[in-house]
ROKOL-232851 format. One line per field, with one value per atom (N, C-alpha, C): x, y negated, z; residue number from 1; atom name; residue in one letter. Coordinates in steps of 0.02 Angstrom, whole numbers, always signed. Each point is the difference from the previous one (the first is absolute). Layout:
% residues N
u	c(X / ...)
v	c(Y / ...)
w	c(Z / ...)
pos	c(NUM / ...)
site	c(CA / ...)
code	c(A / ...)
% end
This chain:
% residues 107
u	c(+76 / +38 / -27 / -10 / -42 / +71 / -17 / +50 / +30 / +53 / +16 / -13 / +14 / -10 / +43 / -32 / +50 / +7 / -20 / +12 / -36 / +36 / -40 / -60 / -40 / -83 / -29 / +61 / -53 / -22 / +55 / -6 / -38 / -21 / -39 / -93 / +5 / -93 / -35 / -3 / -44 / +14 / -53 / +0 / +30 / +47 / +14 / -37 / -3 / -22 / +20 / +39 / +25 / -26 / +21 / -35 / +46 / +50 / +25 / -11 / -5 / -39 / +43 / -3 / +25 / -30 / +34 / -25 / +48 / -29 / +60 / +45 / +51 / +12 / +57 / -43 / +39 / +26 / +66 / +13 / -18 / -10 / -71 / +53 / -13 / +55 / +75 / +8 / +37 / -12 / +21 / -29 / +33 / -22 / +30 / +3 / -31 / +23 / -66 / -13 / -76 / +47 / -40 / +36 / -64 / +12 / -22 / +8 / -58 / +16 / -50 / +37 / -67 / -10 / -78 / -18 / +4 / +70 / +3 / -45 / -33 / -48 / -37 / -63 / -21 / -37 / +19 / -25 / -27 / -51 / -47 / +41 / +33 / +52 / +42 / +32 / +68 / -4 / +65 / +2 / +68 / +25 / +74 / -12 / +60 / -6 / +48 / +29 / +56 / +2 / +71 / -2 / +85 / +4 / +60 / +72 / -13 / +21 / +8 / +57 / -15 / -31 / -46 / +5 / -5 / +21 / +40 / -86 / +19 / -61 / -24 / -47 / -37 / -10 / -19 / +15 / -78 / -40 / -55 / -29 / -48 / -5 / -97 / -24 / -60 / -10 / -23 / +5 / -101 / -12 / -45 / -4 / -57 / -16 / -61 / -33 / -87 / -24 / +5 / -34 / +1 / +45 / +10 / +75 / -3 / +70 / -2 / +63 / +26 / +54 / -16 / +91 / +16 / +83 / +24 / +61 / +38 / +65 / +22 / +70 / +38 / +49 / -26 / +6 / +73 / +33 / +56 / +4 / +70 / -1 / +67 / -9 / +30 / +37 / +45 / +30 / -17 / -36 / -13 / +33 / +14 / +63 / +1 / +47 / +42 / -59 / -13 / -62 / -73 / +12 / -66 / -5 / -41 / -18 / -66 / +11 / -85 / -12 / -39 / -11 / -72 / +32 / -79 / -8 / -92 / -31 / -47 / -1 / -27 / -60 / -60 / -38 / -62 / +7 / -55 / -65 / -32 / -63 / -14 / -59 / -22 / -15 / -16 / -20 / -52 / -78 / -29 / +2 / +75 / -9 / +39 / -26 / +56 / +13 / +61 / +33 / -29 / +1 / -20 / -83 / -29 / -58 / +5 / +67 / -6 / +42 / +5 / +28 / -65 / -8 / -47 / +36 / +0 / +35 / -23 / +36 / -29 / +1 / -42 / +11 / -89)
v	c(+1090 / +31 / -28 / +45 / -25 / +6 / -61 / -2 / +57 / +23 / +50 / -6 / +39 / -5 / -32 / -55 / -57 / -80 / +5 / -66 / -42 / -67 / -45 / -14 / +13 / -2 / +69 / +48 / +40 / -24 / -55 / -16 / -60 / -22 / -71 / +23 / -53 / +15 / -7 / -42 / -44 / +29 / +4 / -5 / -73 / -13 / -58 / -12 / -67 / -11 / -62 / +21 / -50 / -43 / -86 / -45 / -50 / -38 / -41 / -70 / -14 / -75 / -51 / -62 / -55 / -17 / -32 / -5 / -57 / -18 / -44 / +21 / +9 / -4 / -63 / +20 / -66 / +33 / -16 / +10 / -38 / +33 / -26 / -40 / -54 / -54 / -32 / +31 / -30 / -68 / -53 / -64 / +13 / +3 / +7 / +89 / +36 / +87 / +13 / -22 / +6 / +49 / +39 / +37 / +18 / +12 / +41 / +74 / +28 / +82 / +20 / +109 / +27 / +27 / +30 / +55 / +62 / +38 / +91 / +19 / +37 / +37 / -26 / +43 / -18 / +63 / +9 / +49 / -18 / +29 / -10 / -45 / +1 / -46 / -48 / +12 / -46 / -21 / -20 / -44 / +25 / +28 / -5 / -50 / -29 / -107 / +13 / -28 / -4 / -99 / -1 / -78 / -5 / -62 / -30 / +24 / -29 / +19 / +55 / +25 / +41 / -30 / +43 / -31 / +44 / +7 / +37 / +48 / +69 / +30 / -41 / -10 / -40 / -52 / -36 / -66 / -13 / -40 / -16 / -53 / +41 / -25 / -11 / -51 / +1 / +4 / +26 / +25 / -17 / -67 / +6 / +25 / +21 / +64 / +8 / +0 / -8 / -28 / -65 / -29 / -7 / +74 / +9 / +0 / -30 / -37 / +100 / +22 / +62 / -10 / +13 / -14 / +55 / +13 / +60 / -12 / +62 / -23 / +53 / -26 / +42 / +64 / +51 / +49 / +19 / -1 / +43 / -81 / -9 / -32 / +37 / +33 / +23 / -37 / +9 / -34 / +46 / -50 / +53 / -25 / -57 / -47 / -46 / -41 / -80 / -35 / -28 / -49 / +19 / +64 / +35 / +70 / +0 / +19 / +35 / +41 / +65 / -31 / -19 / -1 / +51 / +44 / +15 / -39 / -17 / -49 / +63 / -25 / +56 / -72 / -9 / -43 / +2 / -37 / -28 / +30 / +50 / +30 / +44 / +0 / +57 / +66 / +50 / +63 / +16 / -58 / +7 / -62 / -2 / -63 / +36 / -34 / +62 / -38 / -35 / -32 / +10 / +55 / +39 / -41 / -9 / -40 / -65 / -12 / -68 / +25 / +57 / +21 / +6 / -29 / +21 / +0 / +51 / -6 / -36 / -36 / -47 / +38 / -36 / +34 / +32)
w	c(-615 / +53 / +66 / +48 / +48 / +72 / +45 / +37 / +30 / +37 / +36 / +73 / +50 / +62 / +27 / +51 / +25 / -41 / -73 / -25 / +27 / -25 / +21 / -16 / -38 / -21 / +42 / +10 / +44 / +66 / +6 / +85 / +20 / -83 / +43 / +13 / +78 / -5 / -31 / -73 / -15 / -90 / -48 / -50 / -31 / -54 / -29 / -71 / -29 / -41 / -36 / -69 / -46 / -12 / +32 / -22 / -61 / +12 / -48 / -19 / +63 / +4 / +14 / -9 / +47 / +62 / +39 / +59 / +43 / +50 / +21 / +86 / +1 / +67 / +34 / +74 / +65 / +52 / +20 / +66 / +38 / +57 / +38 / +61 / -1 / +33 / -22 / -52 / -52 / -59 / +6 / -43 / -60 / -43 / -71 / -12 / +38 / +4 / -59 / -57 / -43 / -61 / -20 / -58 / -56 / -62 / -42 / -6 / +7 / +5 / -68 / +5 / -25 / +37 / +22 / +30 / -31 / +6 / -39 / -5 / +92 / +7 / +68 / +8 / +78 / +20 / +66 / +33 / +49 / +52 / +56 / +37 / +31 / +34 / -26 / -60 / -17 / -67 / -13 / -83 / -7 / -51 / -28 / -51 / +13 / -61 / -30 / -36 / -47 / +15 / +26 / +27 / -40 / -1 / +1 / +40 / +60 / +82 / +5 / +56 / +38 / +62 / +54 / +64 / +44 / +62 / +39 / +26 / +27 / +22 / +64 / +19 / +50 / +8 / -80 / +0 / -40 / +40 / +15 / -67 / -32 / -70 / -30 / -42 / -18 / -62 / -44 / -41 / -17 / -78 / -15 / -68 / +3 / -65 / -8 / -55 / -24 / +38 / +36 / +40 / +98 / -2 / +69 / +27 / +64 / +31 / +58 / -8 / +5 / +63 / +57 / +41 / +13 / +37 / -8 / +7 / +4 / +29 / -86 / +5 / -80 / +91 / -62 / +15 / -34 / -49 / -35 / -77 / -19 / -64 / -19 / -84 / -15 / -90 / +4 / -69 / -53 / -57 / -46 / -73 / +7 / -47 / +21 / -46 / +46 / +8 / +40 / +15 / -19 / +43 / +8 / +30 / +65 / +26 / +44 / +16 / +21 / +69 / +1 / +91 / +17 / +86 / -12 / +68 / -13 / +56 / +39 / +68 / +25 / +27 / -24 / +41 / +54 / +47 / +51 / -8 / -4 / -19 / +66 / -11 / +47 / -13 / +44 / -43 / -40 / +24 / -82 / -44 / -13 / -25 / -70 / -48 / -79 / -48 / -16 / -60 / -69 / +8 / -75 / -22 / +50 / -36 / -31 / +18 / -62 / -51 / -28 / -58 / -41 / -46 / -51 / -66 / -27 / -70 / -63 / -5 / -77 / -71 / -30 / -71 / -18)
pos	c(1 / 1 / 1 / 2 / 2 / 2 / 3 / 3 / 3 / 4 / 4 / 4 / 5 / 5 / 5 / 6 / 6 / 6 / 7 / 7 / 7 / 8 / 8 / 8 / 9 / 9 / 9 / 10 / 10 / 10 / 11 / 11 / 11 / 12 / 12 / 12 / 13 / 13 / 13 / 14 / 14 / 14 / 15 / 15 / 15 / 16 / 16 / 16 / 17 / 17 / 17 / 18 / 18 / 18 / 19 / 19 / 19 / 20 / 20 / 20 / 21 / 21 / 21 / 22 / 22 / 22 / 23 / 23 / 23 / 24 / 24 / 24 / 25 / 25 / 25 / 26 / 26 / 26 / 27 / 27 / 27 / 28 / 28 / 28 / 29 / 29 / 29 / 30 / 30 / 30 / 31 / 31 / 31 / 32 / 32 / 32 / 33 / 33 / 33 / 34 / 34 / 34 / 35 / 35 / 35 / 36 / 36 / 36 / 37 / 37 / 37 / 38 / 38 / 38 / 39 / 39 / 39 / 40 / 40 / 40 / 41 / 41 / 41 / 42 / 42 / 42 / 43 / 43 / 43 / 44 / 44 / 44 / 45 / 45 / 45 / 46 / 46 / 46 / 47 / 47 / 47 / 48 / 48 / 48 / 49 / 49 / 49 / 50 / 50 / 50 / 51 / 51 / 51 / 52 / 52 / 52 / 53 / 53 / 53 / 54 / 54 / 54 / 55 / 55 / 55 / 56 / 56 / 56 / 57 / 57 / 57 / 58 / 58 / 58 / 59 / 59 / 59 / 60 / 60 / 60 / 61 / 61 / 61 / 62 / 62 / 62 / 63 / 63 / 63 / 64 / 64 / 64 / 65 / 65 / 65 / 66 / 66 / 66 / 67 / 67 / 67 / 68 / 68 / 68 / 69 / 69 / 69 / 70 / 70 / 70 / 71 / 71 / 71 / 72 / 72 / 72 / 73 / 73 / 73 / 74 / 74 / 74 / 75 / 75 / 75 / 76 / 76 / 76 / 77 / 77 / 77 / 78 / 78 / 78 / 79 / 79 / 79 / 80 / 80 / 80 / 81 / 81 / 81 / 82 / 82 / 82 / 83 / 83 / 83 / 84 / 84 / 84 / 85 / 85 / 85 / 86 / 86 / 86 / 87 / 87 / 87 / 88 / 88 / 88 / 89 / 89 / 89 / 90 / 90 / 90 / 91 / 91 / 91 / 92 / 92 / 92 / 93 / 93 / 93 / 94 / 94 / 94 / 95 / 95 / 95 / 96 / 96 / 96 / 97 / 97 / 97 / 98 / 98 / 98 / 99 / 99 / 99 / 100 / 100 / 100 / 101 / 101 / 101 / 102 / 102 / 102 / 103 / 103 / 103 / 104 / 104 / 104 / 105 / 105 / 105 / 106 / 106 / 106 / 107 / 107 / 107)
site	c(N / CA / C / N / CA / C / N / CA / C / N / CA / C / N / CA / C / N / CA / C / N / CA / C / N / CA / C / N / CA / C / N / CA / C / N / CA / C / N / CA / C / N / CA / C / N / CA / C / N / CA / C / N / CA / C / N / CA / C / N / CA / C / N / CA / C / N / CA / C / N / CA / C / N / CA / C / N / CA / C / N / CA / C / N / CA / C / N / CA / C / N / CA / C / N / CA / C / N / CA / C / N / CA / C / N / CA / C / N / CA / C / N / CA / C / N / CA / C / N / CA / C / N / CA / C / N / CA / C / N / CA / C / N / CA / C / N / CA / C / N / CA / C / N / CA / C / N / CA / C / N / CA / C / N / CA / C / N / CA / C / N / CA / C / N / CA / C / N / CA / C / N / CA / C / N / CA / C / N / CA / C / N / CA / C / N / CA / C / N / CA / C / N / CA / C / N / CA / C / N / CA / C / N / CA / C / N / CA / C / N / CA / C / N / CA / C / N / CA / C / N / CA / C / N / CA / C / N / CA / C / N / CA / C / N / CA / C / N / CA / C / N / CA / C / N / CA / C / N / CA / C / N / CA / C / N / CA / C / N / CA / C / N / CA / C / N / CA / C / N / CA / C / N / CA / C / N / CA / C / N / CA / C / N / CA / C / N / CA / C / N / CA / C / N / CA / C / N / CA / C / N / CA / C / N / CA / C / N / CA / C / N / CA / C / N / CA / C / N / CA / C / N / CA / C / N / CA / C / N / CA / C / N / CA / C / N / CA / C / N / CA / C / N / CA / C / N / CA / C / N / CA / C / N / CA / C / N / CA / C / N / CA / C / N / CA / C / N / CA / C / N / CA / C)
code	c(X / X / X / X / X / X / X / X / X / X / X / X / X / X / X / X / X / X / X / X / X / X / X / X / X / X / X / X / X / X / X / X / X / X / X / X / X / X / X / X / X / X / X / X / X / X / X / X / X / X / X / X / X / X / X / X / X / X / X / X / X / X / X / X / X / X / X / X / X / X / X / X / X / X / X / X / X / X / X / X / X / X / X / X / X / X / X / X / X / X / X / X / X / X / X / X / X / X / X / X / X / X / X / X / X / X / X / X / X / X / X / X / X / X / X / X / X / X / X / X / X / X / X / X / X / X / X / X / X / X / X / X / X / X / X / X / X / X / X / X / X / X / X / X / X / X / X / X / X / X / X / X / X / X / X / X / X / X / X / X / X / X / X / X / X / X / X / X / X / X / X / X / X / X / X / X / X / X / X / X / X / X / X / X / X / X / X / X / X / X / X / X / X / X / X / X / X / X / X / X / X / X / X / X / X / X / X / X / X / X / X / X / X / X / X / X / X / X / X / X / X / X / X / X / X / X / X / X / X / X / X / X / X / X / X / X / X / X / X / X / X / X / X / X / X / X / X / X / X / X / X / X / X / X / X / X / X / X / X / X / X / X / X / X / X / X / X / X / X / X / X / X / X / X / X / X / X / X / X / X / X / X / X / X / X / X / X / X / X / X / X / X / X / X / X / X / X / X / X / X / X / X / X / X / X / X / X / X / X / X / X / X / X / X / X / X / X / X / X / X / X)
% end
């Protein structure tokens, strides 16, 4: 079934891509703000994580993953059961700069 007009996958810029990883995130000026994440997916710009936490939209976050330190502000965290939660990261990149190249699929 392919989206309808108006959904939300019709409306984002960026192709996504299922990753499923661990990864770690920090609030960025927070002492003790260190978490265990997964990385869902990643698209040209952002990360949706699956974290512990909620944390509020505009709350300034680093996020390392295959090797690379990611900043960015959390865009939306949504409850998806008790002690666990979607965040999406919208990160620090430029326009030719593209997330998606550190996706390489394993296997």
């Amino acid at each position: 079934m392919s989206p309808g007009p108006g959904s939300a996958a019709e409306r984002r810029r960026h192709d996504r891509y299922t990753v499923g990883e661990p990864a770690i995130l920090r609030i960025i000026g927070v002492k003790g703000g260190v978490y265990l994440i997964t990385v869902i997916d990643v698209s040209k710009s952002g990360l949706r994580l699956s974290c512990s936490v909620s944390l509020a939209p505009g709350t300034r976050v680093e996020v390392r993953w295959r090797g690379a330190r990611i900043e960015g502000e959390v865009r939306y965290a949504r409850e998806v059961q008790a002690h666990e939660f979607h965040l999406g990261m919208a990160a620090d990149v430029g326009e030719d700069q593209d997330l998606t190249l550190l996706y390489r699929p394993r296997g």
